[in-house]
C-alpha angles and dihedrals in degrees: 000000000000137000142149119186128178134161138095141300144201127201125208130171140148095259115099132250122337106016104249087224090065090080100027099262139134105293103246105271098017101285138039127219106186142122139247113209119197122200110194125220138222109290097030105142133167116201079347094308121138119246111162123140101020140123133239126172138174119209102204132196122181142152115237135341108005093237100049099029139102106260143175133174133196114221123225125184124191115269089229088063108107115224092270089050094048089049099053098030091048081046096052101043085050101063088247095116096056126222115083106345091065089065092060086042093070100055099045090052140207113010112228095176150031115187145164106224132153112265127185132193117197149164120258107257100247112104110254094019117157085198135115131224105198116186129179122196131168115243091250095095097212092045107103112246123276088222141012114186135157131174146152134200124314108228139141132232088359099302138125126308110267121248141200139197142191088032116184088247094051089110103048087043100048093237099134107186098326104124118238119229122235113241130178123219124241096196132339122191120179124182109179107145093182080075134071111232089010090130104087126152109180142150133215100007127137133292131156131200133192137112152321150215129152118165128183136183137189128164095194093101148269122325116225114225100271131239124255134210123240098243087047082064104045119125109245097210085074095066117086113274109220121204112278119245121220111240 
């Protein structure tokens, strides 16, 4: 199986500044609850597919250090991602393809959940922002978001974001040796109710952003779009939504 993806990402969780995980310590507080959101560039392809311009993001909860921990992720694939998309692209980010993204898939843990939802990707609103604004909805449109996040550059006396390389999640992330910029959140707000501990509002944690690239090749043969269980399909908005906690 093939597949070349590239782009950019942004991080975002309810630790502080930095993310303990980024250099392969204990999460603050025992345990992390936080997203990865890939934007994929011009010439991504799966099995020869084009990908190009979607989104992908993993909402991940675990206990203790990532690589040792408990984990579990849900899944979402852009809405704009036609069946065979959702198929490969939920496949790949789950480990399920093989090549490098098995490696991050085992250290984001079991997959609960595989689901099409809207995501957007957008500039903070001042004029000149270098910040994000990341939102995740079901496609039910009266269903509430999975996740609400914003966040800008980390930096300190008015001076540059901070940045960091050789991170201790460069391989899983398909970083190399790019460096990944500090941000610091403005407000995250996760409801994922598929994962214990996946209800999290908070204000001013950790993210990071940066790029991406993970290519894999395999001249075995063509993969065919895998099956999926019912309870991997299952929209999430249909699940209780229990009042959110301030961190």
């Amino acid at each position: 199986m093939d597949y070349l993806l590239s782009g950019d990402f942004i991080e975002a969780c309810d630790c502080y500044v930095v993310c303990p995980c980024w250099v392969d310590d204990e999460p603050d507080d025992g345990h992390c609850t936080g997203l990865f959101a890939w934007t994929l560039d011009a010439g991504s392809v799966v099995d020869g597919l084009d990908v190009a311009g979607l989104r992908v993001v993993a909402v991940t909860t675990h206990l203790g250090n990532r690589r040792t921990a408990s984990s579990a992720t849900v899944v979402f694939v852009d809405e704009a991602a036609d069946d065979a998309q959702v198929a490969l692209l939920g496949a790949a980010f789950s480990g399920g393809l093989g090549g490098p993204l098995a490696d991050l898939a085992a250290v984001s843990g079991e997959v609960l959940a595989r689901e099409r939802a809207r995501i957007s990707l957008d500039p903070a609103q001042d004029a000149g922002s270098t910040g994000w604004t990341l939102t995740v909805h079901p496609v039910a449109a009266d269903a509430p978001a999975y996740v609400r996040s914003t966040g800008g550059p980390r930096g300190f006396d008015g001076g540059p974001a901070m940045t960091l390389r050789h991170t201790a999640l460069a391989s899983e992330l398909g970083i190399g040796d790019e460096p990944v910029e500090s941000q610091l959140g403005g407000r995250l707000e996760i409801t994922v109710g598929a994962l214990a501990g996946g209800y999290v509002e908070v204000s001013g944690r950790s993210g990071m952003r940066g790029r991406f690239r993970y290519v894999q090749r395999d001249d075995s043969g063509r993969l065919e779009a895998p099956e999926q269980d019912d309870e991997l399909v299952e929209p999430l908005g249909a699940r209780p939504v229990p009042p959110a906690e301030e961190g």
